[in-house]
C-alpha positions in Angstrom: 9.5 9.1 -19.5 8.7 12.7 -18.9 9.4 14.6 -15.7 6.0 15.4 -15.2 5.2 11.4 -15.5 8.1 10.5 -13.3 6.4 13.0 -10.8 3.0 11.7 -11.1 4.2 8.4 -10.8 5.8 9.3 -7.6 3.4 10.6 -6.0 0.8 7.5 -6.9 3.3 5.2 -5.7 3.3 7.1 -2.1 -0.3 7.4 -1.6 -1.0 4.1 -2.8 1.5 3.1 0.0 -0.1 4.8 2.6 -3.7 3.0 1.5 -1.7 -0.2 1.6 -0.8 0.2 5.1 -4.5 1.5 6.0 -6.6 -1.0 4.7 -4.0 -3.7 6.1 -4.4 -2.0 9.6 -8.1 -1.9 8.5 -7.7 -6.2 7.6 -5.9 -7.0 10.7 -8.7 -9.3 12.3 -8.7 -11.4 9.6 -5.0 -11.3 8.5 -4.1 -12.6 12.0 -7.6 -15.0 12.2 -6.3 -17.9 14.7 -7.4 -20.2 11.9 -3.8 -21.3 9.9 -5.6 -21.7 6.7 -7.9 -18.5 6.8 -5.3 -17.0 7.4 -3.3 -17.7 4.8 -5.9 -17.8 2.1 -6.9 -14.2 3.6 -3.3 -13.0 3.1 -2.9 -14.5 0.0 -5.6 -12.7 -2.0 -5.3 -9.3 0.2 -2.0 -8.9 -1.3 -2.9 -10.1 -4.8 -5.3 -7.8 -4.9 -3.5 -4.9 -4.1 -0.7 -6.3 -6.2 -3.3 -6.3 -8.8 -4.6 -2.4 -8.8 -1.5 -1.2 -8.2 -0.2 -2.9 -11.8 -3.7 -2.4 -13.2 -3.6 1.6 -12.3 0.4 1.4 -13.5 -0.9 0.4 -17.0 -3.5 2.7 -17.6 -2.3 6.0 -16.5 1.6 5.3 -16.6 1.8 2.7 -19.6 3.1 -0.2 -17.2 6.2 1.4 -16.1 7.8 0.8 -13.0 10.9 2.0 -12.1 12.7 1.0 -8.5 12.0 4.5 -6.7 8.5 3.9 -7.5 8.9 1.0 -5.1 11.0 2.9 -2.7 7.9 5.2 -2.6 5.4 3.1 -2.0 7.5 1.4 0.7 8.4 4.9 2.1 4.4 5.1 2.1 3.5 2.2 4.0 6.2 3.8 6.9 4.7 6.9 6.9 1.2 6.2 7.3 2.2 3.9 10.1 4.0 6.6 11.7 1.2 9.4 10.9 -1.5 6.6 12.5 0.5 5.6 15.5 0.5 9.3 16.5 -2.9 9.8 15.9 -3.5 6.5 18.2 -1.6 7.4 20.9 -3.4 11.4 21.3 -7.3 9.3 20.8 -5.6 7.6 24.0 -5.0 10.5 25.8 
């Protein structure tokens, strides 16, 4: 894998991260519906899906290879969009 790949793959894996996190604040109603078994089917095909795109998007533009800092990315992500939207939320507060 080129450099230029590696790069492009890293930066995918972050912003895909940070619309993981967003569309899972978006979801939240029904990822915590007080029904058990909405709940769990909701959660269950949320993350497939995204599970799904991410590997589908992986195949076409970086021929289906992952490598673990791609995962680290994504993860790091999901914390920064949390921590770019809980600032946001707390100066709408204000």
């Amino acid at each position: 894998m080129n450099l230029q790949m590696q790069v492009s793959l890293s930066i995918f894996s972050f912003l895909y991260g940070m619309f993981f996190a967003f569309t899972t604040t978006v979801a939240f109603r029904l990822l915590h519906h007080p029904n058990l078994w909405i709940r769990y089917l909701f959660t269950f095909g949320f993350v497939m899906l995204h599970i799904l795109v991410y590997f589908l998007i992986l195949r076409r533009f970086f021929y289906g290879i992952l490598h673990p800092y791609s995962i680290l990315l994504l993860t790091l992500g999901v914390f920064m969009e949390h921590a770019i939207s809980s600032r946001v939320e707390i100066r709408i507060k204000k």
